[in-house]
Backbone of each chain as nested JSON, in Angstrom:
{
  "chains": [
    {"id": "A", "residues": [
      {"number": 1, "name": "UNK", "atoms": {"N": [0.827, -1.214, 0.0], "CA": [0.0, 0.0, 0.0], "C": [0.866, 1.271, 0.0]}},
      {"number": 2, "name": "UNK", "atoms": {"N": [1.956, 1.458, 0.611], "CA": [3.006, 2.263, 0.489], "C": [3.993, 2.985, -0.943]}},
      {"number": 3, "name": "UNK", "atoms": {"N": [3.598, 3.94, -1.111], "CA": [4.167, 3.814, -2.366], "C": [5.601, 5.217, -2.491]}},
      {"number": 4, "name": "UNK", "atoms": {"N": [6.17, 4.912, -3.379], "CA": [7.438, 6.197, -3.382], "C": [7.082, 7.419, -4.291]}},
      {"number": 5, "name": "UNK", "atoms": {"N": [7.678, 8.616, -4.393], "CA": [7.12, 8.91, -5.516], "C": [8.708, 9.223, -6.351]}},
      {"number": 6, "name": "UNK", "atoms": {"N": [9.015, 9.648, -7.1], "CA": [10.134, 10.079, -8.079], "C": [11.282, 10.274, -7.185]}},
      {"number": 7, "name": "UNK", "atoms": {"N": [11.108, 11.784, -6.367], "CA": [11.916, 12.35, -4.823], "C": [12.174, 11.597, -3.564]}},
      {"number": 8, "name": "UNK", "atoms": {"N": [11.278, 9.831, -3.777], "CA": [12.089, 9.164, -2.546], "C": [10.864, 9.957, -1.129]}},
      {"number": 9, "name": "UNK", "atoms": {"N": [10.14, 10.83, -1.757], "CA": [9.014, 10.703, -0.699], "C": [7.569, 9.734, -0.659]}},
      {"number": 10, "name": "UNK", "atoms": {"N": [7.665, 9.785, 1.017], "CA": [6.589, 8.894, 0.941], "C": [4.92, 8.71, 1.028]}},
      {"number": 11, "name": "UNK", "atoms": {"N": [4.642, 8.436, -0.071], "CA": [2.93, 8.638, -0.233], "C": [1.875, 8.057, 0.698]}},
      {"number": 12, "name": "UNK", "atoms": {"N": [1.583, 8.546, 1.588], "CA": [0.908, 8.395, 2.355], "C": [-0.663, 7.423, 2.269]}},
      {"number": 13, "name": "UNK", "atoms": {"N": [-1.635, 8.733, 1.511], "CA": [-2.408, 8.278, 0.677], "C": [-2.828, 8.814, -0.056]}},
      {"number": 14, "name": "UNK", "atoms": {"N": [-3.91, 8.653, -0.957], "CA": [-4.628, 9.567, -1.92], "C": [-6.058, 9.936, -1.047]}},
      {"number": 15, "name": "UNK", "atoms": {"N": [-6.221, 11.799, -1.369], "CA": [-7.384, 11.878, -0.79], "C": [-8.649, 11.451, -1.998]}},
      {"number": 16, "name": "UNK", "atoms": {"N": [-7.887, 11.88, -3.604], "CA": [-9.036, 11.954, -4.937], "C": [-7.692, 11.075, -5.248]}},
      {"number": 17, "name": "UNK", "atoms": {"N": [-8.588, 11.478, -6.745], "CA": [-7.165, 10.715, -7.949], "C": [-6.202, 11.786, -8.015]}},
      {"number": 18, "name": "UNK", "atoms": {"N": [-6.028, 13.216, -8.067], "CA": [-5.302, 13.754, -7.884], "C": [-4.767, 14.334, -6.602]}},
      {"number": 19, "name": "UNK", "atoms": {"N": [-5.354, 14.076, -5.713], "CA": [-4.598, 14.672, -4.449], "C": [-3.826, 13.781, -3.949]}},
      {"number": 20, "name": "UNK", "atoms": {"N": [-3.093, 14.134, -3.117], "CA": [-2.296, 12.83, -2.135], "C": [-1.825, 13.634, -0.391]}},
      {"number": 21, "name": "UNK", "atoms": {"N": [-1.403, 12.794, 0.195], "CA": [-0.783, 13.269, 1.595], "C": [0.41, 13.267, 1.033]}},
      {"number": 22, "name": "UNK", "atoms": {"N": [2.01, 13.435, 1.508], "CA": [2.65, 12.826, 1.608], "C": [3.525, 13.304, 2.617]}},
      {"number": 23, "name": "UNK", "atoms": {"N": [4.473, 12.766, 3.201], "CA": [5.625, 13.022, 4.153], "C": [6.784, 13.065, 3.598]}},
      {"number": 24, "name": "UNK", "atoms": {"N": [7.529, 14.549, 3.497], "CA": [8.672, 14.76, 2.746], "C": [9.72, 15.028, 3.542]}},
      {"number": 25, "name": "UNK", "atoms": {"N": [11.105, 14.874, 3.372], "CA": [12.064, 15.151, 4.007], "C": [12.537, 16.286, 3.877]}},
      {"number": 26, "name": "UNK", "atoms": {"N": [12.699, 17.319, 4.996], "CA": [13.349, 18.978, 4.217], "C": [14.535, 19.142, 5.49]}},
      {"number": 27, "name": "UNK", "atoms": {"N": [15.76, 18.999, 4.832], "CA": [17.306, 19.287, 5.709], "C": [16.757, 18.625, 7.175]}},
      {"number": 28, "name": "UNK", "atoms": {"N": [16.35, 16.821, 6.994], "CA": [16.226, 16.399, 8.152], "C": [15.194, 16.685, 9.275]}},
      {"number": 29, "name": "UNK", "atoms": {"N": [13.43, 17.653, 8.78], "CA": [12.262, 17.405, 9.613], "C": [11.639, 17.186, 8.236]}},
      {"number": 30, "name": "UNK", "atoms": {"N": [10.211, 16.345, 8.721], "CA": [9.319, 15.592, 8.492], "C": [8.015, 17.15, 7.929]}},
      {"number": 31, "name": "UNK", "atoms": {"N": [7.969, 16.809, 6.777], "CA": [6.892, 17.911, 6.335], "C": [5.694, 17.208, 5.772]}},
      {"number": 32, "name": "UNK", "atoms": {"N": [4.426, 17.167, 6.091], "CA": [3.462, 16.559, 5.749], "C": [2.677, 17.829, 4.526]}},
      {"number": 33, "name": "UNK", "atoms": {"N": [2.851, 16.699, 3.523], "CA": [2.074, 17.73, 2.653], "C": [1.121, 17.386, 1.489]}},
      {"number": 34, "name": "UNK", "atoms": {"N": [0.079, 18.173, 1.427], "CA": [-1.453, 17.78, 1.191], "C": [-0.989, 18.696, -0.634]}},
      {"number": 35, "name": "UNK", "atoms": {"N": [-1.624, 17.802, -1.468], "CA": [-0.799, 18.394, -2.79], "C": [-1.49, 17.573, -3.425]}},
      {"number": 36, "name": "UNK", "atoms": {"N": [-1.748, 18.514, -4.797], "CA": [-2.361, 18.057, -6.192], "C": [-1.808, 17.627, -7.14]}},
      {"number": 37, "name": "UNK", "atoms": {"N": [-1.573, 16.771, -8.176], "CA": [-0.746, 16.314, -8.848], "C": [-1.271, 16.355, -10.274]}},
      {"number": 38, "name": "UNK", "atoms": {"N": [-0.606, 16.994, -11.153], "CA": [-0.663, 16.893, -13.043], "C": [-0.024, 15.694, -13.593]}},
      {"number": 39, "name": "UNK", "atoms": {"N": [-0.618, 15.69, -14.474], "CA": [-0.009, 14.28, -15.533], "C": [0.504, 15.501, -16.897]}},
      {"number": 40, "name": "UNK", "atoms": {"N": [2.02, 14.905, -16.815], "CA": [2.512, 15.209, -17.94], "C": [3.8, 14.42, -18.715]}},
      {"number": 41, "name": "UNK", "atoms": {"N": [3.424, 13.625, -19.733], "CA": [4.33, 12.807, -20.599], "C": [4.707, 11.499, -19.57]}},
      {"number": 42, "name": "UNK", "atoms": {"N": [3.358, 11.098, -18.876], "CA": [3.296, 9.772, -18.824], "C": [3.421, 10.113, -17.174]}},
      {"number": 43, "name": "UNK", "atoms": {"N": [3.881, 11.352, -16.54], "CA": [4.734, 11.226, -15.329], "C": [3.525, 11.939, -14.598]}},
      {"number": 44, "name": "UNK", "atoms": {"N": [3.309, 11.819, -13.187], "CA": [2.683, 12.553, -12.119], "C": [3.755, 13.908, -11.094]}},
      {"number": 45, "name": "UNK", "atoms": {"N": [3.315, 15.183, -11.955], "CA": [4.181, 15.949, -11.32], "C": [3.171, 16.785, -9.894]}},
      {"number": 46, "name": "UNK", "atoms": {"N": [3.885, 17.267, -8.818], "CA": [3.576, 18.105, -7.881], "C": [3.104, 19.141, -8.905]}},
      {"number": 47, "name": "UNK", "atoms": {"N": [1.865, 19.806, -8.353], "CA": [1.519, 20.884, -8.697], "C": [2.051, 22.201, -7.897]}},
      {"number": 48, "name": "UNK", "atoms": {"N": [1.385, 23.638, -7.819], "CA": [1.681, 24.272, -6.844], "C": [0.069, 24.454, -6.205]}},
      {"number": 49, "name": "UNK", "atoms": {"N": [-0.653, 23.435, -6.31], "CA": [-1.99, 23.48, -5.274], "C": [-1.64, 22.384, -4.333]}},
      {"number": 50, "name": "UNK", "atoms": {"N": [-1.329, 23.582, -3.016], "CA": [-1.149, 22.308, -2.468], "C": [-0.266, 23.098, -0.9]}},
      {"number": 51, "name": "UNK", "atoms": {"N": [-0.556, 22.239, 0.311], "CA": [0.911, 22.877, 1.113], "C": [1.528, 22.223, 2.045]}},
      {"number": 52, "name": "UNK", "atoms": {"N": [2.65, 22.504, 2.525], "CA": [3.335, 21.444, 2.917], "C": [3.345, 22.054, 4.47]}},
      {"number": 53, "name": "UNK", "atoms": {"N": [2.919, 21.355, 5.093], "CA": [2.822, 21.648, 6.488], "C": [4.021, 21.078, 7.951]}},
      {"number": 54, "name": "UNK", "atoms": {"N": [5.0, 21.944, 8.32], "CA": [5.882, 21.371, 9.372], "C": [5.13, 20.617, 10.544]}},
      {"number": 55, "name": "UNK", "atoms": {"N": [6.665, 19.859, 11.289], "CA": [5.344, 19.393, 12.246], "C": [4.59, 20.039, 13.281]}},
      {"number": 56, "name": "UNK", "atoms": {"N": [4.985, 21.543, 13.258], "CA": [4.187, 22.285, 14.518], "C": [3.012, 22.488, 13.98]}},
      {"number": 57, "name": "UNK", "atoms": {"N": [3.04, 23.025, 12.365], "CA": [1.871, 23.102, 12.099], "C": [0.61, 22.31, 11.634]}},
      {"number": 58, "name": "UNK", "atoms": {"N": [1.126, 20.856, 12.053], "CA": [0.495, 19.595, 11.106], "C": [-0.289, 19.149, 13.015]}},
      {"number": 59, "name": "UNK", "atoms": {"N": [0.975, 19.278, 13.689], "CA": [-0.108, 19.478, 15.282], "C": [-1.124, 19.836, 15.6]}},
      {"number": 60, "name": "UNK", "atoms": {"N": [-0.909, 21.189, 15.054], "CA": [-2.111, 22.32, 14.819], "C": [-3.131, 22.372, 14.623]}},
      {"number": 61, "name": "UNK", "atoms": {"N": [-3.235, 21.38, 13.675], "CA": [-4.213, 20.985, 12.8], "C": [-4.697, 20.044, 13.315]}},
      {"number": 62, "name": "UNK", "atoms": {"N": [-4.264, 18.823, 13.767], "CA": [-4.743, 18.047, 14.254], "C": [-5.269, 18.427, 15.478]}},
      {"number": 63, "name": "UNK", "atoms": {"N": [-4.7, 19.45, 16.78], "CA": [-5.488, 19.56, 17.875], "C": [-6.973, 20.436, 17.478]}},
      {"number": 64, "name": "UNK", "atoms": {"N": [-6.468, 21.086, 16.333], "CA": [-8.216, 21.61, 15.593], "C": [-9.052, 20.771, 15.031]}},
      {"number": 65, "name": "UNK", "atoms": {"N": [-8.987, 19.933, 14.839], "CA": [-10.246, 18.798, 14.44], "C": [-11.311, 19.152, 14.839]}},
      {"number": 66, "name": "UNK", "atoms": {"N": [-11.71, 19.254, 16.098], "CA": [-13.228, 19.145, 16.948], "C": [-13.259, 21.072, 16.654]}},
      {"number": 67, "name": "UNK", "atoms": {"N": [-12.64, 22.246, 16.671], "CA": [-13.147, 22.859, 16.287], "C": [-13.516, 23.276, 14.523]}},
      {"number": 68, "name": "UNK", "atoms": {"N": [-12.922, 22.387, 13.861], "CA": [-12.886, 22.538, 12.314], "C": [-14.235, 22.099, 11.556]}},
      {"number": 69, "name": "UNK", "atoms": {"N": [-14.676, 20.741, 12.406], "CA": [-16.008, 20.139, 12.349], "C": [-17.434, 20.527, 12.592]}},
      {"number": 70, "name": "UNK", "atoms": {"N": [-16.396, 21.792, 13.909], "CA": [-17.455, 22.758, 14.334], "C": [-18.108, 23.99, 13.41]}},
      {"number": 71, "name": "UNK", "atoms": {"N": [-16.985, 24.111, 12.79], "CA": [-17.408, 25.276, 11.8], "C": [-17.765, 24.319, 10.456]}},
      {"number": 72, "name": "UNK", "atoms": {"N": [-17.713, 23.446, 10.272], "CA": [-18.32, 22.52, 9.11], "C": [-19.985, 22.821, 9.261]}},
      {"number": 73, "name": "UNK", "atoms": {"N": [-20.229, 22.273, 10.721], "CA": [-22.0, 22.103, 11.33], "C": [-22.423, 23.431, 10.976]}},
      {"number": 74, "name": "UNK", "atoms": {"N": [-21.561, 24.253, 11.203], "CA": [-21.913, 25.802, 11.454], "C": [-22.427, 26.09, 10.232]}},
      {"number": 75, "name": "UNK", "atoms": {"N": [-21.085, 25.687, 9.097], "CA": [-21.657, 26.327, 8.012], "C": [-22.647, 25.726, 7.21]}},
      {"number": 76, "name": "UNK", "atoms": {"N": [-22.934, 24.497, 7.342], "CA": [-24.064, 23.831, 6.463], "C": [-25.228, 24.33, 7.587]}},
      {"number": 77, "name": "UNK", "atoms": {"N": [-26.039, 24.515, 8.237], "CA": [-26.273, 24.949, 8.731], "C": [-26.82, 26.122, 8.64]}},
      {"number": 78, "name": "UNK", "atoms": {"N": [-26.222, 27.135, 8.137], "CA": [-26.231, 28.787, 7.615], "C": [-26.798, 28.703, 5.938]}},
      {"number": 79, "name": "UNK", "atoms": {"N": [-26.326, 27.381, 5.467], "CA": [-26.924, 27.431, 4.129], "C": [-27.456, 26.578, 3.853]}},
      {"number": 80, "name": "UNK", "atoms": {"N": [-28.633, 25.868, 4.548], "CA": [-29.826, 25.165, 4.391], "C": [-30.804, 25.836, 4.567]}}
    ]},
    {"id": "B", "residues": [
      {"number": 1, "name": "UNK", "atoms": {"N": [-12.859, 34.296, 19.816], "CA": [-12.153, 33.5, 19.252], "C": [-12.196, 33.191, 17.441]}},
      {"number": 2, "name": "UNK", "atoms": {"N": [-13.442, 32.999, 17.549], "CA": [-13.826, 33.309, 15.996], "C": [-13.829, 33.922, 15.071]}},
      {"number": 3, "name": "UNK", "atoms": {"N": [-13.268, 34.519, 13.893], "CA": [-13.086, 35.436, 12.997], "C": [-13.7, 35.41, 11.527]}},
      {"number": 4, "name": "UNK", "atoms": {"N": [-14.169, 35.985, 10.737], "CA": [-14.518, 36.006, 9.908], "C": [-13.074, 36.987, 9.167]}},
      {"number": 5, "name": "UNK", "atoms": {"N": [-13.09, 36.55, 7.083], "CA": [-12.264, 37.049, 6.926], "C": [-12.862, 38.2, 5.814]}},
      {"number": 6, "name": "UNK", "atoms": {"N": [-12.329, 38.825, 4.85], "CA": [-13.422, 39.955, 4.135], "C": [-14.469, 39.03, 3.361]}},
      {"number": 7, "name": "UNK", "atoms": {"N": [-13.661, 37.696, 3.022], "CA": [-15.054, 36.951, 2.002], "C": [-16.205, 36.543, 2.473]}},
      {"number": 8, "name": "UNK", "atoms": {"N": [-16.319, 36.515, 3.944], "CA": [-17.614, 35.734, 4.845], "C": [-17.149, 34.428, 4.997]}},
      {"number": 9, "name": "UNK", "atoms": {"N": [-15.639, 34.02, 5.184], "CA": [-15.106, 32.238, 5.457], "C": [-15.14, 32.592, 6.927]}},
      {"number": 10, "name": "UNK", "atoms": {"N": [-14.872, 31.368, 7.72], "CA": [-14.962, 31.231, 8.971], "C": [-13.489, 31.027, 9.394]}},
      {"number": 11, "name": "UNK", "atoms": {"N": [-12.917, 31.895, 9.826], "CA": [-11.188, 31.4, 9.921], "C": [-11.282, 30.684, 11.985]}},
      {"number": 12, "name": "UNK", "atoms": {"N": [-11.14, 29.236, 10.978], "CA": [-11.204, 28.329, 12.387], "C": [-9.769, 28.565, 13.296]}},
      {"number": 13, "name": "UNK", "atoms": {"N": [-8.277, 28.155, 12.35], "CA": [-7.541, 28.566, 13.601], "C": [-6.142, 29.15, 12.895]}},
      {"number": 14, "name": "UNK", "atoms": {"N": [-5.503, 29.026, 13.695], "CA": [-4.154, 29.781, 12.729], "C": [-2.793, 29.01, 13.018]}},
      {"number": 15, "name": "UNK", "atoms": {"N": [-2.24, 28.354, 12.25], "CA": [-1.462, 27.493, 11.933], "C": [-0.003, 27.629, 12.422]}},
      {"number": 16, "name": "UNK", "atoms": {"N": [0.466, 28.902, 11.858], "CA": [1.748, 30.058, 11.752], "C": [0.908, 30.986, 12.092]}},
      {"number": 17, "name": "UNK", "atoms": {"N": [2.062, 31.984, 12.076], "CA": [1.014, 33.58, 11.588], "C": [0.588, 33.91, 10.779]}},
      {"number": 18, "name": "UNK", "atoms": {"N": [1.441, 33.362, 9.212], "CA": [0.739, 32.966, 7.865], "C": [-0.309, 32.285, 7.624]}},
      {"number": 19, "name": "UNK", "atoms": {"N": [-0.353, 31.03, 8.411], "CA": [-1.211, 30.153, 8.176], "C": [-2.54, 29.843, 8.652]}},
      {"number": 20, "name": "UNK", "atoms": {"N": [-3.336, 29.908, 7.962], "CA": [-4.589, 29.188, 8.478], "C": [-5.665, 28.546, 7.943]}},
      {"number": 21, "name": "UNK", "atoms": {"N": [-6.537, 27.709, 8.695], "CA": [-7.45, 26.994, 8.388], "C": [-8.758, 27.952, 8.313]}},
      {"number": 22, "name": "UNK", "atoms": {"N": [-9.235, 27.527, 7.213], "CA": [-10.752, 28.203, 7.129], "C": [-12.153, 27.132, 6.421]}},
      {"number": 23, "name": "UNK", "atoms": {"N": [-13.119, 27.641, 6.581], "CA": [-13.931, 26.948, 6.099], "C": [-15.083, 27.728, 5.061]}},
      {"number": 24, "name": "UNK", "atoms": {"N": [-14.976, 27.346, 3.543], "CA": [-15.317, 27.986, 2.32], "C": [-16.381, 27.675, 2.314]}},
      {"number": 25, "name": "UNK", "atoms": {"N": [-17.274, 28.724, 1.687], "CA": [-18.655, 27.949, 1.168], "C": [-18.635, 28.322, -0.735]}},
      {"number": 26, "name": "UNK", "atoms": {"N": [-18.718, 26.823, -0.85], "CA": [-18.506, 26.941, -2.399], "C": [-20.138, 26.103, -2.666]}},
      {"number": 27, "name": "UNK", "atoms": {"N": [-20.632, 26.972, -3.633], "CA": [-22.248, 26.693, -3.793], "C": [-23.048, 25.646, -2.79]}},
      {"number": 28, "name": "UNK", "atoms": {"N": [-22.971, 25.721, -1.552], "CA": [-23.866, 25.236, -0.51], "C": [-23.015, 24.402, -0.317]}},
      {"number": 29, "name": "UNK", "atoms": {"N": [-21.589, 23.57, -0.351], "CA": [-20.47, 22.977, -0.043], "C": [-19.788, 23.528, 0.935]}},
      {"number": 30, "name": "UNK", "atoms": {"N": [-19.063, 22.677, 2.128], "CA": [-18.756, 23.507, 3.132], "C": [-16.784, 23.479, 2.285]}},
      {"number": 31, "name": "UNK", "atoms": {"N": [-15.821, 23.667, 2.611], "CA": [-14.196, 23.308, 1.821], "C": [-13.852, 23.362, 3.415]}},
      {"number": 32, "name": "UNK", "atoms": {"N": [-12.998, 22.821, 3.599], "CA": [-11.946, 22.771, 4.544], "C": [-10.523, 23.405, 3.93]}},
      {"number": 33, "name": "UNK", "atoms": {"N": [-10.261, 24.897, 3.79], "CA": [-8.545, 25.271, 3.25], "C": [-8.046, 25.273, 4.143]}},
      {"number": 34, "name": "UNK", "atoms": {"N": [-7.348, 25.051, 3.693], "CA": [-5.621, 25.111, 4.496], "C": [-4.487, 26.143, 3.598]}},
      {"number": 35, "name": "UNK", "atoms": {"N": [-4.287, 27.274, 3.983], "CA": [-3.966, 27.939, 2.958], "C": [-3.138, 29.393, 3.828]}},
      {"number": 36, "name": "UNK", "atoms": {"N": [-1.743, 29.452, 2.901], "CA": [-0.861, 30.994, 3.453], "C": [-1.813, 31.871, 2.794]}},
      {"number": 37, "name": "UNK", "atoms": {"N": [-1.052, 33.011, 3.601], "CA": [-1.572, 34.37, 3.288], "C": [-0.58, 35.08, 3.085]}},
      {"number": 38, "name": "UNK", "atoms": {"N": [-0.91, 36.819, 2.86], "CA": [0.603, 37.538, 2.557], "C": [-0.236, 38.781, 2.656]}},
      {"number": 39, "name": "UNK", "atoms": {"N": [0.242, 39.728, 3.18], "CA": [-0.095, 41.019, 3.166], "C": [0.147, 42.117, 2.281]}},
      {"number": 40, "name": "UNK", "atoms": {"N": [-0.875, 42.783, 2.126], "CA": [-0.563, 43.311, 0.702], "C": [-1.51, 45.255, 0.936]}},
      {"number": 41, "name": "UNK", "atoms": {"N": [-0.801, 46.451, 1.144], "CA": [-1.699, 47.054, 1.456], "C": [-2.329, 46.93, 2.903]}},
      {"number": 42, "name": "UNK", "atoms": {"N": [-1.59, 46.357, 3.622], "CA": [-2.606, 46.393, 5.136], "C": [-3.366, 45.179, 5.2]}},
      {"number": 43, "name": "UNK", "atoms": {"N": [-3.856, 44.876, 4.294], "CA": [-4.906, 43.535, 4.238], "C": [-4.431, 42.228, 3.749]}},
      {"number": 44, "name": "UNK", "atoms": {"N": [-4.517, 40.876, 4.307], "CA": [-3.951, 39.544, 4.339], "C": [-5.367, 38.967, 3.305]}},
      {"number": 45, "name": "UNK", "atoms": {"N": [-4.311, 38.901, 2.341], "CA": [-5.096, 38.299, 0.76], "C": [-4.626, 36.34, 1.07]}},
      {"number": 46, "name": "UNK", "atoms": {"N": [-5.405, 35.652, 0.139], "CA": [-5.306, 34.559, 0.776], "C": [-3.874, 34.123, -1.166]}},
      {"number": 47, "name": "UNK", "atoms": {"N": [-3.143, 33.275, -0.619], "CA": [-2.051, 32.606, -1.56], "C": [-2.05, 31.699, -2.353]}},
      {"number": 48, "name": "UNK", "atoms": {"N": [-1.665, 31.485, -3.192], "CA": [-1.735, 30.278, -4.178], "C": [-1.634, 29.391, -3.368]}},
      {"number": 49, "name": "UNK", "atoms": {"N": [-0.435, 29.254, -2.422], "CA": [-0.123, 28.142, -1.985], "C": [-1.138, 27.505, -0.65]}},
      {"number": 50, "name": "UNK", "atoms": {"N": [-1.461, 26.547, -0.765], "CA": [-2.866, 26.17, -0.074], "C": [-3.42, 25.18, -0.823]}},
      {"number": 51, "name": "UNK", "atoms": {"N": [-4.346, 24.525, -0.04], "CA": [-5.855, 23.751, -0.904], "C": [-6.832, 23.945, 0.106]}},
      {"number": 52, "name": "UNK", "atoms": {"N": [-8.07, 23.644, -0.978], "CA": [-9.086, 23.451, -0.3], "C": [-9.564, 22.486, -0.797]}},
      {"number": 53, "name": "UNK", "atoms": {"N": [-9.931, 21.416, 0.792], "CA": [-10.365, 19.508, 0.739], "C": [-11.891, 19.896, 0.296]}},
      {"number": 54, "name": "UNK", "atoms": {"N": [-12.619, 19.017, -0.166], "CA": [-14.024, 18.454, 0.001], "C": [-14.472, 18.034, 1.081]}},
      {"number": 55, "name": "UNK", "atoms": {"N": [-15.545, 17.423, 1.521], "CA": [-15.888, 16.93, 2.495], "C": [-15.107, 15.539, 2.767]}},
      {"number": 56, "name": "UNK", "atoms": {"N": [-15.023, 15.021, 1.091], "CA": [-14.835, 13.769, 1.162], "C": [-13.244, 13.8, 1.503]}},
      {"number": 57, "name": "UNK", "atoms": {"N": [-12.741, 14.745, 1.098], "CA": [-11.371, 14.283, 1.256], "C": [-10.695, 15.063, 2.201]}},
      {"number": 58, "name": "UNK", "atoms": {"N": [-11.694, 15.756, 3.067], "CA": [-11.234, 16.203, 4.409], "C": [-11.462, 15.174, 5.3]}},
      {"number": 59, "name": "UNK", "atoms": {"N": [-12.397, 13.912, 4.967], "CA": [-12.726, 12.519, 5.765], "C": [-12.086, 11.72, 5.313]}},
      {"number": 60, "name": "UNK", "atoms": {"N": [-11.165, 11.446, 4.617], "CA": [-9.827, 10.937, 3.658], "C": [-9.171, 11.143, 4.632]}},
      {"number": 61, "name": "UNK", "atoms": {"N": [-8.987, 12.444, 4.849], "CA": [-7.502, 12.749, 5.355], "C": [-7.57, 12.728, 7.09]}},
      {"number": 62, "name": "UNK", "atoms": {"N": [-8.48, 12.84, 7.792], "CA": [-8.851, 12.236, 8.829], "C": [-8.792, 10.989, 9.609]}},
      {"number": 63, "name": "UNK", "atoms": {"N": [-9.208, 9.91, 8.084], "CA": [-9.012, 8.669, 8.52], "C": [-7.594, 8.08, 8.859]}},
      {"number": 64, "name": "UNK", "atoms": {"N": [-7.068, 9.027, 8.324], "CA": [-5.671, 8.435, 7.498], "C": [-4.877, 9.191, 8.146]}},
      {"number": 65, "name": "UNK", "atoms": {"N": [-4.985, 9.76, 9.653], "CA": [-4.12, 10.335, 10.465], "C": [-3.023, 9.361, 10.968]}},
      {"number": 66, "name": "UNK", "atoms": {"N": [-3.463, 8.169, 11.951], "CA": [-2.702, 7.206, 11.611], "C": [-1.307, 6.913, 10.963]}},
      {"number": 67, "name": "UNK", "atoms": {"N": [-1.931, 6.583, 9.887], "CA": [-0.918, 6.468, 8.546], "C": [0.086, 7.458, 8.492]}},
      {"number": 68, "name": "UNK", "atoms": {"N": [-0.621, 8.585, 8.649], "CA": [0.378, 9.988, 8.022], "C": [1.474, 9.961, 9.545]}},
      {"number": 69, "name": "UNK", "atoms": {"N": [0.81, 9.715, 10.765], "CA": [1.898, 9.892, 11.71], "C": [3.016, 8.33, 11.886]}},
      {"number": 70, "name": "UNK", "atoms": {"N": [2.423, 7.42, 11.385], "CA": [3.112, 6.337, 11.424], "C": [4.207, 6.736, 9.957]}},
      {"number": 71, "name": "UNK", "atoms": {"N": [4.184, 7.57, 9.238], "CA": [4.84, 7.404, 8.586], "C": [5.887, 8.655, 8.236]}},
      {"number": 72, "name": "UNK", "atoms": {"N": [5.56, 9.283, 9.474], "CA": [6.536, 10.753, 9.779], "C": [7.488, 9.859, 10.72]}},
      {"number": 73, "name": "UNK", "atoms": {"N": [6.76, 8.881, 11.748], "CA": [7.81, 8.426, 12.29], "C": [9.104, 7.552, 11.783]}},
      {"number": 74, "name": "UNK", "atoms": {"N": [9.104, 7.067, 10.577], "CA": [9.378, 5.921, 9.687], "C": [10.799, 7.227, 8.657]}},
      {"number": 75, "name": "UNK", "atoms": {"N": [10.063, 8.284, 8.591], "CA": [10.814, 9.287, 7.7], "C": [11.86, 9.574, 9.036]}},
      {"number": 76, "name": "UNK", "atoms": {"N": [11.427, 9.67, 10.307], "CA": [12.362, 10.233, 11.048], "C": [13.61, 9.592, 11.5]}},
      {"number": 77, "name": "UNK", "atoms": {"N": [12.841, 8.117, 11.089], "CA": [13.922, 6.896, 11.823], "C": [15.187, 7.06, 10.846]}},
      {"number": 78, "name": "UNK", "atoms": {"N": [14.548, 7.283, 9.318], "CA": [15.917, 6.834, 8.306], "C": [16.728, 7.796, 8.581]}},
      {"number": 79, "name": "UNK", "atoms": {"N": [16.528, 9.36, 8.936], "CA": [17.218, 10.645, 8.67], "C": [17.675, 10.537, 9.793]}},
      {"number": 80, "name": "UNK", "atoms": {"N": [17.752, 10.014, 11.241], "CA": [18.416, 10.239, 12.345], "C": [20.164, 9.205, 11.668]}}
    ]}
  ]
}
């Protein structure tokens, strides 16, 4: 299930057919990054939609879950 | 705690000082971005660099927390 991509980073998963997670190496920390990918001449390149998140800010994110969900309810909600 | 930004998004939390999470309403769709900013004139315009998930693939990437931290740890082991 693990897969590499070209750069020796590692693909986490796919969120679509073009998105992916992945965990990249930058001068030795761990960058998790959420990124769209083009097809060109057979190859899957990084787009620039997309961002690569350190691990303070990939924390971040994760201790925001329960309020992120919150503003999900919120906003469907406002437009029903 | 809550902020709204000039478009009417819900800016859930802030990542960096650049960074933050918001929640889009794209035709009655809630987006989950994740997305820099940059100041321009006094006012913090939002950056190329960013995405914004779907529902589905903000529950993609949820599931798959797990994974993504089992495999920051795996990136950290080779680089030590």
């Amino acid at each position: 299930n693990k897969e590499f991509d070209d750069d020796g980073d590692v693909i986490v998963c796919r969120l679509s057919e073009r998105r992916r997670v992945m965990i990249q190496d930058f001068r030795g920390k761990s960058l998790v990054s959420i990124r769209e990918f083009y097809k060109k001449d057979g190859k899957e390149l990084p787009s620039a939609k997309g961002i690569s998140l350190t691990e303070e800010q990939w924390s971040a994110l994760k201790k925001n879950i329960p309020n992120i969900e919150k503003a999900v309810r919120k906003m469907e909600s406002h437009t029903m």
